[in-house]
C-alpha positions as CSV (number, residue, x, y, z in Angstrom):
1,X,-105.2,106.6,77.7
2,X,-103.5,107.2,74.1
3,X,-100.7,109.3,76.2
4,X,-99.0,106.5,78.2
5,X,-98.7,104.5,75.7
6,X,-96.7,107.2,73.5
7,X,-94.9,108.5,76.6
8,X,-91.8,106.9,76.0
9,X,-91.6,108.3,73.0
10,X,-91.2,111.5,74.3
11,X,-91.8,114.2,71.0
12,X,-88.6,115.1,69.9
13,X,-88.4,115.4,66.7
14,X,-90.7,118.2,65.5
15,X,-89.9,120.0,68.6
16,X,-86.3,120.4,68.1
17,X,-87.3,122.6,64.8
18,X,-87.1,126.1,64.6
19,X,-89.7,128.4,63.5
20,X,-88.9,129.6,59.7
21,X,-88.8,133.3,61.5
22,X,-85.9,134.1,63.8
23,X,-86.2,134.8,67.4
24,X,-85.7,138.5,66.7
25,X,-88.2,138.3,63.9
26,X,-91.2,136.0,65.9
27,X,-90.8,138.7,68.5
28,X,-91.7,141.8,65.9
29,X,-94.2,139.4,64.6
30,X,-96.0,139.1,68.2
31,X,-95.7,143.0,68.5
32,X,-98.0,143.5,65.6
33,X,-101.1,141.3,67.5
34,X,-103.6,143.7,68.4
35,X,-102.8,144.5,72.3
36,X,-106.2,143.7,73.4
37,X,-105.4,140.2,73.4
38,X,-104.3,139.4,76.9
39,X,-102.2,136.6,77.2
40,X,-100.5,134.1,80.6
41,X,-97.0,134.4,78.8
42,X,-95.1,135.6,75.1
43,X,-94.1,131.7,75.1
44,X,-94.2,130.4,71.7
45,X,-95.9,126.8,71.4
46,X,-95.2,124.6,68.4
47,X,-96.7,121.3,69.7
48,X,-98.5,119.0,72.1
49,X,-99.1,115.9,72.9
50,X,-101.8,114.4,75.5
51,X,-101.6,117.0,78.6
52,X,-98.3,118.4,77.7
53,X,-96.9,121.0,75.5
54,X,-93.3,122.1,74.2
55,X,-92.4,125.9,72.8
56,X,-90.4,127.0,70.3
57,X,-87.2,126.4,72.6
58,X,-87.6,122.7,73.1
59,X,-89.1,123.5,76.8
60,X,-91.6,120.9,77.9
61,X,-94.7,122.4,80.0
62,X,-97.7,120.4,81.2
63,X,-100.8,122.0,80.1
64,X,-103.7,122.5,82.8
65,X,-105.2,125.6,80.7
66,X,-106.2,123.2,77.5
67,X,-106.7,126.1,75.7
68,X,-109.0,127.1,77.9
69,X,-110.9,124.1,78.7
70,X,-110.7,122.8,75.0
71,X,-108.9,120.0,74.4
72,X,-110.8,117.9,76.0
73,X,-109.2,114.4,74.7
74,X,-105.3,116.2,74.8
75,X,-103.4,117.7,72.2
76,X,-103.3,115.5,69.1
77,X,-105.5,112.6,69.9
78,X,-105.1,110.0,67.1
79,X,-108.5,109.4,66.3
80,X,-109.0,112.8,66.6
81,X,-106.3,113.4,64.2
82,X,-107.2,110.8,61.8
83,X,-111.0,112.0,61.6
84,X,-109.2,115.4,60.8
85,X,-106.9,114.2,57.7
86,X,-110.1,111.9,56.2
87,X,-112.6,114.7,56.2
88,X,-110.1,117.1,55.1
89,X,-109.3,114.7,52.1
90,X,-113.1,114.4,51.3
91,X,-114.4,118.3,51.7
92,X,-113.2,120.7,53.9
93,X,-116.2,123.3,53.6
94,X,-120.0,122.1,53.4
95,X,-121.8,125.2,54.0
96,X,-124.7,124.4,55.5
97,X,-127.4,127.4,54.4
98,X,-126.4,125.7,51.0
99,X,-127.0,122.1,51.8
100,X,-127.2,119.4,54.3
101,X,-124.0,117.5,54.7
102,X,-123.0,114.3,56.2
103,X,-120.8,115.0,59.3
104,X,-123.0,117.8,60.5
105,X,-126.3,115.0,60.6
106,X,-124.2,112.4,62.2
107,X,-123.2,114.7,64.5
108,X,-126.7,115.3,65.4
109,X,-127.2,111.3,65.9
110,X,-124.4,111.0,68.0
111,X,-124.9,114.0,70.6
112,X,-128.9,113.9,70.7
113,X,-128.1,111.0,73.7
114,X,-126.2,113.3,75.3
115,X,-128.4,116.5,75.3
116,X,-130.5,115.9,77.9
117,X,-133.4,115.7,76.2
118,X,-133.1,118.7,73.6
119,X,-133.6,117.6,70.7
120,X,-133.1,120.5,67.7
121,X,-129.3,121.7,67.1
122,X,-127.8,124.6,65.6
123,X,-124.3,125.0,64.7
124,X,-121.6,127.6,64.7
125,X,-117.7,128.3,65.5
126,X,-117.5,129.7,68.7
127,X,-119.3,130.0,72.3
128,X,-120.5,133.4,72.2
129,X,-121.8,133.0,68.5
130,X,-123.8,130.0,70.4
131,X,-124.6,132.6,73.5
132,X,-126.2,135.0,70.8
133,X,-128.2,132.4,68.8
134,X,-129.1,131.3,72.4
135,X,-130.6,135.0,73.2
136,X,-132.0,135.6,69.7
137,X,-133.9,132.0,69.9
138,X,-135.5,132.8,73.6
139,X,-136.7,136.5,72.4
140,X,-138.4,134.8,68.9
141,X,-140.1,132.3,70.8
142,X,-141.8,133.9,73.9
143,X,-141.8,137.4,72.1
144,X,-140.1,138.9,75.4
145,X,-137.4,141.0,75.4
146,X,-135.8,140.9,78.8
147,X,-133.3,138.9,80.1
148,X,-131.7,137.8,83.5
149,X,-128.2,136.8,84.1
150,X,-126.2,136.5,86.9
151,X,-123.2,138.6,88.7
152,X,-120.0,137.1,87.8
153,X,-121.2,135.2,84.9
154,X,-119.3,135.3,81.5
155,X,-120.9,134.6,78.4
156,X,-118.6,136.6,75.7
157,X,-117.3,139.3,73.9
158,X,-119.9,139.9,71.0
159,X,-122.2,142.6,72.2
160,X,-124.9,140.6,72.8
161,X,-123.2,138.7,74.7
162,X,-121.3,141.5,76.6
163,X,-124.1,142.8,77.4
164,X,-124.7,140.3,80.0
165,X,-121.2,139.2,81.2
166,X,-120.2,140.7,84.4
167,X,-117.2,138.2,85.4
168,X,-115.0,141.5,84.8
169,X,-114.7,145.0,83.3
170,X,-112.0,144.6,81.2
171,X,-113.8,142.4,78.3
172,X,-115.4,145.7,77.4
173,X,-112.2,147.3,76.8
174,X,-113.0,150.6,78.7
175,X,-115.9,151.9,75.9
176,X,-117.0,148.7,74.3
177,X,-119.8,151.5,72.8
178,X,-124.1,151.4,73.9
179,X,-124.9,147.8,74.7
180,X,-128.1,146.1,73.4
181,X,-130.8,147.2,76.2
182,X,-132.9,144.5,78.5
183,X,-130.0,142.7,80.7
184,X,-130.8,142.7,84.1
185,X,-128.3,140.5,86.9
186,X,-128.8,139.1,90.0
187,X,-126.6,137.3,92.4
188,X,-125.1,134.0,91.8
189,X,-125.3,131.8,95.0
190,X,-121.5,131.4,96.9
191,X,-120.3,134.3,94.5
192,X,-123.1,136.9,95.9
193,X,-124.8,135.7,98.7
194,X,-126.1,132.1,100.4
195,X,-129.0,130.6,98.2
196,X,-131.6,131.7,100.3
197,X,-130.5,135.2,99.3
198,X,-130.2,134.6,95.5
199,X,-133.9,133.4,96.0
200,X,-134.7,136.3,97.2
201,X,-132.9,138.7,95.2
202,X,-134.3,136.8,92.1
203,X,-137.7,137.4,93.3
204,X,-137.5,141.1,94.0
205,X,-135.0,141.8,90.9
206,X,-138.9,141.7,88.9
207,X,-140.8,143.5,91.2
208,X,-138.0,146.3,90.9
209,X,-136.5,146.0,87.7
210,X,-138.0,143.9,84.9
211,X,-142.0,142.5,84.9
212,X,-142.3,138.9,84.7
213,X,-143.9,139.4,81.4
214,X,-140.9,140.9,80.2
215,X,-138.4,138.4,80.3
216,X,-137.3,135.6,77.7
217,X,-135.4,133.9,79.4
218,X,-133.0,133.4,82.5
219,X,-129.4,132.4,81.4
220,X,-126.7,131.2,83.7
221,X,-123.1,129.3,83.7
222,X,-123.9,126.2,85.7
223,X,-120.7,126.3,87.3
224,X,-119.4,130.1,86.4
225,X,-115.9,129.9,84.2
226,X,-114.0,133.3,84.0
227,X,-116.1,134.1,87.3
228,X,-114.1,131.9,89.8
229,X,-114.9,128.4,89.1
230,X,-118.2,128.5,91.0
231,X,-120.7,125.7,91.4
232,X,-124.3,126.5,91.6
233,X,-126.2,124.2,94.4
234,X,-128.0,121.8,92.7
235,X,-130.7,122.7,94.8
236,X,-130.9,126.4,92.8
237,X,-130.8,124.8,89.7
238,X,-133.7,123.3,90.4
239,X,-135.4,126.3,91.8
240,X,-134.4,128.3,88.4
241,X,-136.3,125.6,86.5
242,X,-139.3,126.2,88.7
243,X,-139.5,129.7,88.6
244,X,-139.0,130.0,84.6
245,X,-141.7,127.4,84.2
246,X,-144.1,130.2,87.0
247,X,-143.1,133.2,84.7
248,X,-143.4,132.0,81.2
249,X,-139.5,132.5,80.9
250,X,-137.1,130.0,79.6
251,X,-133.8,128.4,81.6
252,X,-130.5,128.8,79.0
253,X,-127.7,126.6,80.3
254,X,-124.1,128.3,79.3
255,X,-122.4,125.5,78.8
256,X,-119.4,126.8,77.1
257,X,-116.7,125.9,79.7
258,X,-118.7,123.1,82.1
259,X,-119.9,120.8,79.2
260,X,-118.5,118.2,77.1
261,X,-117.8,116.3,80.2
262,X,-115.7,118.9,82.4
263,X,-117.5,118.2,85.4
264,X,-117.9,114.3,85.2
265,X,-121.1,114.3,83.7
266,X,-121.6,115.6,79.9
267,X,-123.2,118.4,80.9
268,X,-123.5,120.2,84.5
269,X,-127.1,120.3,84.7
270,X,-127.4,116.4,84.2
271,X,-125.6,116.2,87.7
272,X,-128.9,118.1,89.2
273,X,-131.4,116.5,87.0
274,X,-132.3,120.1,85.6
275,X,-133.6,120.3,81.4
276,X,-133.0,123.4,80.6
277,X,-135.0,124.9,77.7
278,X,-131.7,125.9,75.6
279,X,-128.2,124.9,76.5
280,X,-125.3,126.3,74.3
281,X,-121.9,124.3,73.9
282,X,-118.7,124.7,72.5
283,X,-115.1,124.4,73.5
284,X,-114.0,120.7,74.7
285,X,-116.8,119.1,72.3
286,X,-114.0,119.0,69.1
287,X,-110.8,118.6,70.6
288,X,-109.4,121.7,69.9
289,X,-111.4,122.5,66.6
290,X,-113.9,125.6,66.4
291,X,-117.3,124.4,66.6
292,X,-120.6,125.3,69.1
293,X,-124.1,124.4,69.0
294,X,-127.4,126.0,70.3
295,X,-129.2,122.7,71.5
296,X,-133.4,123.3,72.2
297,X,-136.6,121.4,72.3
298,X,-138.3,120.9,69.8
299,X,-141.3,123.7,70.2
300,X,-138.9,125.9,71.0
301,X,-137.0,125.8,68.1
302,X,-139.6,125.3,65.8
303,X,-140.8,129.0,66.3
304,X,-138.1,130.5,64.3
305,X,-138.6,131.7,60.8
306,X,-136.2,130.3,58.0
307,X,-133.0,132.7,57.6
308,X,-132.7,134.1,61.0
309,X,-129.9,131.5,61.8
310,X,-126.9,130.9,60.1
311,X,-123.1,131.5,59.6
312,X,-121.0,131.2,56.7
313,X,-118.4,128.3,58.8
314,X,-120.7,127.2,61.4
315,X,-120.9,123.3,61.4
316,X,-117.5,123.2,59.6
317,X,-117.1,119.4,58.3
318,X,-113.8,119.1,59.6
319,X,-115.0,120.2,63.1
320,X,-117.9,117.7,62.9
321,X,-116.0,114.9,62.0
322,X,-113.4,115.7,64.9
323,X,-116.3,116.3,67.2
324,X,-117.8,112.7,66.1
325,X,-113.9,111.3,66.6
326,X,-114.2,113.2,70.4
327,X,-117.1,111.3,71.4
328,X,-115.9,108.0,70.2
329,X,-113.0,108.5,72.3
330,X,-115.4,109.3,75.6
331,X,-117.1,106.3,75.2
332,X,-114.5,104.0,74.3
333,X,-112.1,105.1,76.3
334,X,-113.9,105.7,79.6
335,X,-113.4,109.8,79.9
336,X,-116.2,110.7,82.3
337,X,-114.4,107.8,84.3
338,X,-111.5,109.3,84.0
339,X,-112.5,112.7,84.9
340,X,-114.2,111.5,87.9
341,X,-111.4,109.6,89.1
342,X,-108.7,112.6,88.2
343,X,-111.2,114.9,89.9
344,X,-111.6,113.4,93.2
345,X,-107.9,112.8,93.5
346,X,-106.6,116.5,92.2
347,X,-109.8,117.5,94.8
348,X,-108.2,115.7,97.8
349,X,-104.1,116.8,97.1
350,X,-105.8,120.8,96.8
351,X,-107.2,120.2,100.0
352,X,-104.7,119.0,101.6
353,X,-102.3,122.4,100.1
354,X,-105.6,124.0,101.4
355,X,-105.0,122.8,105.2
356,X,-101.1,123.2,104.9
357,X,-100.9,127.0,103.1
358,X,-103.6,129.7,105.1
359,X,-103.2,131.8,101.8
360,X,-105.4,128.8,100.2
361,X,-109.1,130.0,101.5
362,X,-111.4,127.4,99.3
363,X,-111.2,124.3,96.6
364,X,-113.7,123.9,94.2
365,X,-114.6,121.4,91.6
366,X,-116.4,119.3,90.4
367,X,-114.4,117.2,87.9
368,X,-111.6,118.3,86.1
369,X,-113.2,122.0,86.7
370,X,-110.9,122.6,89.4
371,X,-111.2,126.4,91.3
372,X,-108.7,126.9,93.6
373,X,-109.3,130.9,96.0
374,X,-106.8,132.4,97.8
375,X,-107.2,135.2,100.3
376,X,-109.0,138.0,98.7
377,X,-106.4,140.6,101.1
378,X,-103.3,139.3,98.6
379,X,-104.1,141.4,96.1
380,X,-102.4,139.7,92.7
381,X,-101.9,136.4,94.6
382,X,-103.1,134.7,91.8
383,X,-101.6,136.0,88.9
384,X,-98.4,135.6,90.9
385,X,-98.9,131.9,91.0
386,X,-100.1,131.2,87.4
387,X,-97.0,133.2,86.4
388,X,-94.7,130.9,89.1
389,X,-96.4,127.6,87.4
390,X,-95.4,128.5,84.2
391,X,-91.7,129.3,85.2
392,X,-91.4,126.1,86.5
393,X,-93.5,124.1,83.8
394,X,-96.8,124.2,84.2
395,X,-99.8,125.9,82.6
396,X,-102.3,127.4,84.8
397,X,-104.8,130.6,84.5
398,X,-106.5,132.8,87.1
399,X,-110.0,133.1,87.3
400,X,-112.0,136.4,87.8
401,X,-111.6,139.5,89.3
402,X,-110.9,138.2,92.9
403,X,-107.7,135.8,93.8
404,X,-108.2,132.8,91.9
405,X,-106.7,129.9,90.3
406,X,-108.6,127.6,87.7
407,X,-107.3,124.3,86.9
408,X,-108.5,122.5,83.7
409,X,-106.4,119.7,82.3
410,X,-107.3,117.7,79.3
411,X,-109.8,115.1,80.5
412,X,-107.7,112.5,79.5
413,X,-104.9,113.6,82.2
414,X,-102.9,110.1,83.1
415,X,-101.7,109.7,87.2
416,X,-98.2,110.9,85.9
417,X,-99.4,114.2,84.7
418,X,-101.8,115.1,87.1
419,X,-99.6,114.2,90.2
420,X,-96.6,116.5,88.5
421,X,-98.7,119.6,87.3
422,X,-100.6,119.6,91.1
423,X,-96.9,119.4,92.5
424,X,-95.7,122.2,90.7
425,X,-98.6,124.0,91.0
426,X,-98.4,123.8,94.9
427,X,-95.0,124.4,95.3
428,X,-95.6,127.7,93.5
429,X,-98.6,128.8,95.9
430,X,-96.1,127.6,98.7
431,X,-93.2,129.9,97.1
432,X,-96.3,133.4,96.7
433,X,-97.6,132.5,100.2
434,X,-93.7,132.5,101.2
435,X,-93.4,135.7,99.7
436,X,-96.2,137.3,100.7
437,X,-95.7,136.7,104.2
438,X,-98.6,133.7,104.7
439,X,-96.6,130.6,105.2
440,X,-98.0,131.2,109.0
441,X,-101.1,133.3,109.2
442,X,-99.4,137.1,109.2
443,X,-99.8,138.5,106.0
444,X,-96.8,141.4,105.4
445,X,-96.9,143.9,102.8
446,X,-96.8,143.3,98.8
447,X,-93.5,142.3,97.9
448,X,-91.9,141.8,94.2
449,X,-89.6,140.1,92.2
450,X,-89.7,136.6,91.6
451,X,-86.8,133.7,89.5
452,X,-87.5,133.3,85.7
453,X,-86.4,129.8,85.0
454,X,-87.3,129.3,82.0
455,X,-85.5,132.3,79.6
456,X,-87.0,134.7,81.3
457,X,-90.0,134.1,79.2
458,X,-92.7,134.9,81.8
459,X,-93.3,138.2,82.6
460,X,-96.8,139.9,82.1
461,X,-100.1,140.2,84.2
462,X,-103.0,137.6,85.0
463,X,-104.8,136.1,82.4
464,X,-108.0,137.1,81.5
465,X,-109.9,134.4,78.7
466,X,-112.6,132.7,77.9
């Protein structure tokens, strides 16, 4: 992997610069950011390399939040980098209701193997723009209206897409206004009930709610992000396909955070042998740059009039090229290896914090899409151990509205940096548990106040993203 071999170089240089603002002013700057963004820390970044990152300070932090599960192949991967600075040379901006352009068709060469069969594409910037092209495609081509989702899921912040995400209440900002109409939820299996349950639930949520005839499609987070870092069984996958294919109704597969390789395969579906009818991606498929896709068969698709599709940056050329650069360094580098590999190990040293700390209740993967849950009695365990790692060096978010921890390093993560960030991340569950009163079994009340190590730059509430 690229970041061994520039390890001993160690990023000095551009680190050691200071911002053209002063601390005082880059802290009046931050003040003026709308306060609906919720953030882990008021740490200022400047620059990364491979898993780790630096701030404005010179302080080195690995990163296991990737900004939010996004760059995939680290911060700065050469290729990725030099894919960036060639297209940017040739044409930033190819608009793509205007013309075809190169990157965005080889693009479409080099994911079609990958896509599980799909095989029409649709671009755009970010995962809940794919989410809503997902919703508007399903509606068009069944001429339904309704459609299913599932408890905990989180799909995004657009209205269509809040309309159906239910991994918490704050992404609607306490009056997020009327909500498009014909969202209907039903439990997600180990979030809401056993399988057999979900089955169930599924089956009488359109006898009560919804008619069969109703509903376009059934959409659900193969292994749910902001909800906890939940894997569906395979087994309920499966059954999902079978019951869309009885009803007429089509199977969307979010995508978002569990494809581009996150789990070990590209896409979480592939590990249960499920084709879903649309799957949406964004996130870790450009390394950092802003680009999603809408992914369909062909009949699907197909159903669509000209004009109903579009945005003014989707299928950016820049992103393209560095989302052709990421999958040349998959396959020549061996990164679903590598995330296989990284997974199982960071799956047996979080089990082994799970047997030693009672606080730890479950470890969940697969892959680098690593859910660690505490004991749901510890209210603000969680945040109280993201905001420990990253005193101490390491970046790592909650997960949902119960106590939850989600680990997501680039995919590239070396032995070094995997071995470090796990230690520091269970030394700080050991140092909450301590506090808390867990170390052996007896929970004691709440109590507060915990070391800032790093200039006191740490302070605020759990992280709620994407």
């Amino acid at each position: 992997m690229f970041q061994a071999a520039l390890r001993p170089q160690a990023l000095k240089c551009s680190v050691a610069r200071t911002l053209q603002a002063s601390e005082e002013a880059r802290v009046t700057a931050a003040a003026k950011l709308f306060p609906g963004i919720k953030r882990l820390s008021e740490r200022v970044l400047v620059q990364g390399l491979g898993s780790r990152v630096w701030d404005a300070d010179g302080n080195e932090l690995i990163d296991f939040a990737s900004g939010i599960g996004v760059t995939s192949t680290g911060h700065c991967h050469p290729k990725v980098v030099e894919a960036v600075r060639e297209q940017a040379g040739l044409a930033s901006h190819l608009q793509m209701s205007v013309t075809h352009h190169d990157r965005a068709l080889q693009l479409i060469e080099r994911l079609e193997p990958y896509a599980l069969g799909l095989d029409r594409f649709f671009f755009a910037t970010s995962g809940a723009e794919a989410v809503e092209g997902a919703l508007r495609l399903a509606r068009q081509a069944t001429n339904r209206s309704g459609v299913i989702a599932f408890r905990g899921g989180y799909h995004g912040r657009t209205a269509g897409t809040l309309a159906i995400t239910t991994s918490g209440i704050g992404y609607r900002g306490g009056n997020a206004g009327p909500l498009p109409y014909g969202a209907f939820f039903a439990p997600y299996p180990g979030l809401g009930g056993d399988e057999a349950y979900c089955k169930e639930q599924l089956d009488l949520l359109v006898k009560q709610q919804v008619a069969p005839s109703e509903v376009a499609a059934v959409i659900l987070e193969p292994v749910l992000g902001e909800g906890g870092f939940v894997p569906a069984p395979h087994s309920f996958l499966k059954h999902l396909r079978e019951w869309c294919d009885a009803h007429g109704a089509l199977l969307i597969a979010d995508e978002v955070q569990s494809g581009a390789g996150r789990t070990g395969s590209f896409y979480a579906c592939e590990g249960a042998g499920v084709q879903p009818d649309i799957l949406t991606t964004a996130k870790g498929i450009a390394s950092g740059y802003p680009l999603s896709a809408v992914i369909s068969k062909a009949e699907i698709a197909d159903k669509q009039p000209p004009g109903c599709m579009g945005g003014t940056y989707g299928g950016n050329a820049v992103a393209c090229a560095a989302a052709i650069a990421t999958l040349d360094v998959f396959e020549e580098e061996g990164v679903l290896e590598n995330v296989r590999k990284q997974g199982q190990r960071a799956t047996s040293t979080l089990n082994a914090l799970k047997a030693e700390c009672p606080a730890v209740v479950d470890v969940r993967g697969p892959g680098l899409m690593l859910g660690v849950e505490f004991d749901r009695s510890l209210k603000g365990f969680a945040g109280e151990v993201s905001r420990e790692c990253e005193a101490n060096g390491l970046l790592a978010l909650t997960a949902g509205v119960h106590e939850a921890c989600r680990l997501i390093p680039p995919l590239i993560v070396n032995d070094e940096d995997l071995d470090e960030g796990l230690s520091i991340f269970a030394d700080a569950v050991k140092t909450i548990a301590d506090r808390h009163g867990v170390s052996n079994g007896e929970p004691k009340p709440h109590t507060t106040g915990r070391p800032a190590v790093l200039r006191g730059l740490t302070g605020g509430s759990s992280f709620d993203g994407a």
